[in-house]
N, C-alpha and C positions, 0 to 999 in steps of 0.2 A: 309137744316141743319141750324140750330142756326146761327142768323146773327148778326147786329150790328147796335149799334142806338150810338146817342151821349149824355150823362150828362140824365137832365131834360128834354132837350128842341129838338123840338116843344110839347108839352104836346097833349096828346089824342085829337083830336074835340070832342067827348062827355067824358062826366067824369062821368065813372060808379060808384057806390058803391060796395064791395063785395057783396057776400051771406054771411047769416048769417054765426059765425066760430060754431064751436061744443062745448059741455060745456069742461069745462074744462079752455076755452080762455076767455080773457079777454078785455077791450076798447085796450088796448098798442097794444094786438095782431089784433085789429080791424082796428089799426091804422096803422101798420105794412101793412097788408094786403092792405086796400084802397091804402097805399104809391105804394105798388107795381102792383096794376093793374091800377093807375092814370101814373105814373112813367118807375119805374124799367122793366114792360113789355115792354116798346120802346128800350130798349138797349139791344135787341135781334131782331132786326131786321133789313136787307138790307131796308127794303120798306121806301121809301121818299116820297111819294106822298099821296093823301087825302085817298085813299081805303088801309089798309094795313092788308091785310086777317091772314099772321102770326101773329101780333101784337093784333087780334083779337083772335084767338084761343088761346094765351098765356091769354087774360085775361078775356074769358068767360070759354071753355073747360077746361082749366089746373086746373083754379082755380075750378071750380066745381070740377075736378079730387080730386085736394087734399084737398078736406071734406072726402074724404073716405080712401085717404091713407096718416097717420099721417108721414111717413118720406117726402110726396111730398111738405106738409105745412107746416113742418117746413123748409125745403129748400127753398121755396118761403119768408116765415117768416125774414131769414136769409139775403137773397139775398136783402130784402127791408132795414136790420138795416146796411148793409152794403154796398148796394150804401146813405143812409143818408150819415154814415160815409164820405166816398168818398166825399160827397159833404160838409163836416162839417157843417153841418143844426145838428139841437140838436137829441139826439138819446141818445139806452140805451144799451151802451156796454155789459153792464153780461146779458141782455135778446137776444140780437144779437148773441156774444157767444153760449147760451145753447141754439136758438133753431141750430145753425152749430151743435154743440155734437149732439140733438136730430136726427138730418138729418142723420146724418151717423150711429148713436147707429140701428135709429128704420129702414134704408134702408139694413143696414147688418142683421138686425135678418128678413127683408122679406126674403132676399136672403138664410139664414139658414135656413127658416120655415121648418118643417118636412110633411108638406101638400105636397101629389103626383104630383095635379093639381096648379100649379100656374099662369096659362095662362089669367086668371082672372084679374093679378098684375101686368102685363107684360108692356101695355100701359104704366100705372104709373110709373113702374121702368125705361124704354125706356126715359120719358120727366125727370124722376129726373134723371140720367145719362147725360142727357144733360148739365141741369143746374148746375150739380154740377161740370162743367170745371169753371162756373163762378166763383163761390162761391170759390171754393179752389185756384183761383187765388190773393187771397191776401196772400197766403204766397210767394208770387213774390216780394213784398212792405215789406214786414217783415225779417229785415236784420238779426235777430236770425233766423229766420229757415234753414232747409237744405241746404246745398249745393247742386248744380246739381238738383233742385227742378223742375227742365222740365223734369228731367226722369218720377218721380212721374207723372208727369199733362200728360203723355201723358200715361202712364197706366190706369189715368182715361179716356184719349178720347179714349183708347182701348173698354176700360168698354162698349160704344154705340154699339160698334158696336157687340160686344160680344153678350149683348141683342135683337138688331135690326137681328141677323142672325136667332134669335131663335124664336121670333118672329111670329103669323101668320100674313102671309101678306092680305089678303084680310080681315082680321080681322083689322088692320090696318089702312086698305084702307077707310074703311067703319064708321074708327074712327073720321074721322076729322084733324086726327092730322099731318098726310103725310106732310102737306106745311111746319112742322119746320125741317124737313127731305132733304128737297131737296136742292142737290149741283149743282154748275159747270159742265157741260160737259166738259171732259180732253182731249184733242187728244196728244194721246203718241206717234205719230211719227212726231208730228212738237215737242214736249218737248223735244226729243229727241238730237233733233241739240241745244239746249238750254242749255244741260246740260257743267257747266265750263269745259274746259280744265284739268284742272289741278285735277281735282273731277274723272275723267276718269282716268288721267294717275296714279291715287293713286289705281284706281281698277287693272290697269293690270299691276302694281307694287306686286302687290299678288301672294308669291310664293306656289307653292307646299308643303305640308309639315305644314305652318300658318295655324293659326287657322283661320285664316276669310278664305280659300281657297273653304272651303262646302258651304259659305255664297256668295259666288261669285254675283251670278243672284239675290239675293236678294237685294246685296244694288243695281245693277245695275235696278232691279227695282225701287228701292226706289228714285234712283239720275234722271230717268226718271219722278216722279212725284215731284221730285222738280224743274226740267227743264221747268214743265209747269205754275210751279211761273214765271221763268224770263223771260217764254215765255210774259204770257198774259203780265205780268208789262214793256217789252220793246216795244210791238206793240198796247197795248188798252191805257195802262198808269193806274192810280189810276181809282177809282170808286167803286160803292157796289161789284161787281162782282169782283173784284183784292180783296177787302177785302174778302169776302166770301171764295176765293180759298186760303185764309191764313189761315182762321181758322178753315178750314175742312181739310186742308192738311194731319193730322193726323188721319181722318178715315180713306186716300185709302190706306194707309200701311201697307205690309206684316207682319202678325203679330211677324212672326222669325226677323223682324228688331227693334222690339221694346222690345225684350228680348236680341239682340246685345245692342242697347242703355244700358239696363239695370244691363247688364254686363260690361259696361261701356269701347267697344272695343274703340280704339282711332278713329278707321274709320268710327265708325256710330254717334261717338259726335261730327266729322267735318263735318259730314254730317247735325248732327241736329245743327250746330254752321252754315251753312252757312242759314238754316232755320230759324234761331231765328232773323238774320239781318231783315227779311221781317215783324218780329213783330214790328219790331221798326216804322213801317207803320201803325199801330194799337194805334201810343200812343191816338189816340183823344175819342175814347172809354173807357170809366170810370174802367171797369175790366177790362182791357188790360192793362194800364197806365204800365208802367216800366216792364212789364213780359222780352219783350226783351230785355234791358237793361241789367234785373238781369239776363237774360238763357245768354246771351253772354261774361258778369262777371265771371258767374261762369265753365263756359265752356272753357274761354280762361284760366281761370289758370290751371286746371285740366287734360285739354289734356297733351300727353305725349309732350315733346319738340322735338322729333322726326318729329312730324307732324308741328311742330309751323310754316313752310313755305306754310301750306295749308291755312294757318287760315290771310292771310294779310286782304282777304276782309271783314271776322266777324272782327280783330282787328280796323279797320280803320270806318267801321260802327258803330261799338259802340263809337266813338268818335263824330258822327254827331248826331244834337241838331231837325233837322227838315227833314221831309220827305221827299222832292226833291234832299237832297245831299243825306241822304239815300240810296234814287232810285238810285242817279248816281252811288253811290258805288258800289253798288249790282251790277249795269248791267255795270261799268267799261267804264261810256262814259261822261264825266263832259259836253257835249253839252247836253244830252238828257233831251228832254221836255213834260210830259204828255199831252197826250191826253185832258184827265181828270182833270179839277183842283183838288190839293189838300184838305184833309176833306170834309166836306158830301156835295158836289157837286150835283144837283141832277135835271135832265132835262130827256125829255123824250125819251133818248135811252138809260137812265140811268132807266125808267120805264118799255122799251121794254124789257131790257134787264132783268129784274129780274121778269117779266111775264112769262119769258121767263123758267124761271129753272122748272126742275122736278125731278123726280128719275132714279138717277143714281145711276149704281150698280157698285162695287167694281174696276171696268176696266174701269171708266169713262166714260163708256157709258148708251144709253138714256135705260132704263126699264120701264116694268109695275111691282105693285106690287104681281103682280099674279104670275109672274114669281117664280119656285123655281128653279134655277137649283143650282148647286153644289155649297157648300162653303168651302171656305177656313179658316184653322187655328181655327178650332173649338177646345173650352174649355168646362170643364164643368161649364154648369150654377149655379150649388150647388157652385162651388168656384167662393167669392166675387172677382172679377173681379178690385179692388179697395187697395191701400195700406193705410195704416195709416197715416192723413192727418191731 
């Protein structure tokens, strides 16, 4: 699954040129482009080391993808004027802006098309679904925008998976593009012991009669797959792999828990309140920069004050400026010392390890893409999967 690089730097070993763009484009948007398969392609990826087979598919395959599907190049487009931005290097905001409108204008009218067959677009739509958590991550940094703006971004990281279920998998498979796909293995019976105290006794505080009571087994799913955050971050410590199980957290989610969030129950935003502390581990990634900051901001005002005695460890984390008090808060132990040094640390069990990832399917465990067995939580693919952003 979409990983994580830092800033600029280390830049590509070789530094490719795009393909030519289609008419229509211009040098800005040529420039745009080379920015982001010399650049902006590393800051999607775990890989640290001289072979980075993700960091390659994003910028030979993607980009050859979006010569033919005009919403994937403008989101690639986008995603280049906006880490410049990021880095205040000179750039062209109203070009930056309209191709983000064109990303979304021309990805909703794929998704509307009236064509039967759209199996065709499906890849494309799969890798701009991706990208586009990036991209809509600057409304995290933009203190007019919404409030509660993580409900939003996690309707978009709904959106992958929405696609990826519909998907043919050996069609997929055969694409090349599986390695941006691949997550963590989760084991849900060590998460389990992991998950807070107190995140528990709010579940079997639920009476008969509440509305969260039919939702019961959901969030206790859901507080199982965030037990296996404080699992790995108390026993491995930081690393690519701690990072990766942050930002994918939100595909293994029942999808009836992301329509609790959305309905904005109090016990699935201290749920996503104890979730956004572990973004705050993300700040050294350029699109991530403040997201948890602002999801714990706006989360801690907003919950009911009913729940305010759930929320001491989001309140006390968004008070901490660096990652290791962070960690400590999270995991409630002011001796504890990663494993792992903090930021992109990167040696070779730090290689093993991320050689190591494949497909895993919705339970955390290992898959082939061949597999189809049953899915959960199916929508229809006619409905954009995406809110107004």
């Amino acid at each position: 699954m979409l990983g994580l690089w830092d800033s600029v730097g280390p830049p590509p070993p070789v530094v490719i040129d795009p393909p030519f763009l289609p008419s229509g484009s211009d040098v800005a948007d040529m420039k745009l482009l080379w920015f982001f398969t010399n650049y902006t392609c590393s800051s999607f990826s775990v890989e640290g080391g001289a072979v980075r087979p993700v960091e390659n598919v994003l910028r030979n395959d993607v980009v050859r993808m979006s010569l033919q599907a005009p919403f994937l190049r403008h989101t690639l487009l986008a995603l280049a004027g906006l880490h410049q931005q990021t880095l205040h290097v000179d750039f062209d905001l109203c070009r930056a802006l309209q191709h983000r409108a064109n990303a979304f204008h021309d990805f909703r009218m794929a998704f509307e098309s009236p064509r039967a067959d759209m199996s065709d677009m499906f890849p494309a739509m799969l890798i701009n679904s991706l990208l586009l958590t990036a991209l809509t991550s600057q409304s995290f940094r933009e203190w007019d925008s919404q409030d509660l703006y993580i409900i939003n971004w996690m309707i978009i990281w709904r959106g992958i998976r929405i696609i990826l279920d519909r998907i043919d998998k050996p069609t997929l498979a055969n694409s090349g593009l599986q390695a941006l796909f691949y997550r963590p293995l989760v084991d849900l019976k060590q998460a389990v012991v992991e998950i807070p105290a107190n995140l528990l006794r709010m579940l079997h505080e639920i009476e008969v009669g509440e509305d969260d009571y039919p939702d019961a087994k959901i969030y206790f799913k859901t507080l199982k797959y965030l037990g296996s955050l404080y699992h790995h971050l108390r026993h491995r410590g930081f690393g690519a792999i701690m990072r990766l199980r942050i930002i994918t957290w939100f595909t293994f989610l029942p999808g009836r828990f992301i329509d609790l969030a959305r309905d904005k129950r109090p016990r699935a935003l201290v749920i996503v309140a104890h979730y956004a502390a572990f973004l705050k581990l993300m700040g050294e990634v350029w699109w991530l920069k403040r997201v948890g900051d602002r999801a714990l901001y706006d989360l801690c005002r907003f919950i009911d004050p009913k729940f305010f005695n759930l929320l001491q460890m989001p309140r006390a984390a968004q008070a901490m400026t660096d990652e290791l008090s962070v960690a400590r808060v999270i995991l409630n132990d002011a001796e504890w010392v990663s494993r792992v040094p903090a930021g992109h640390h990167w040696d070779e069990q730090q290689e093993s390890e991320t050689r190591r990832l494949t497909w895993v399917n919705n339970e955390g465990r290992e898959a082939t893409l061949k597999e189809e067995g049953a899915v959960e939580d199916l929508e229809p693919v006619t409905t954009v999967p995406y809110p107004d952003v």
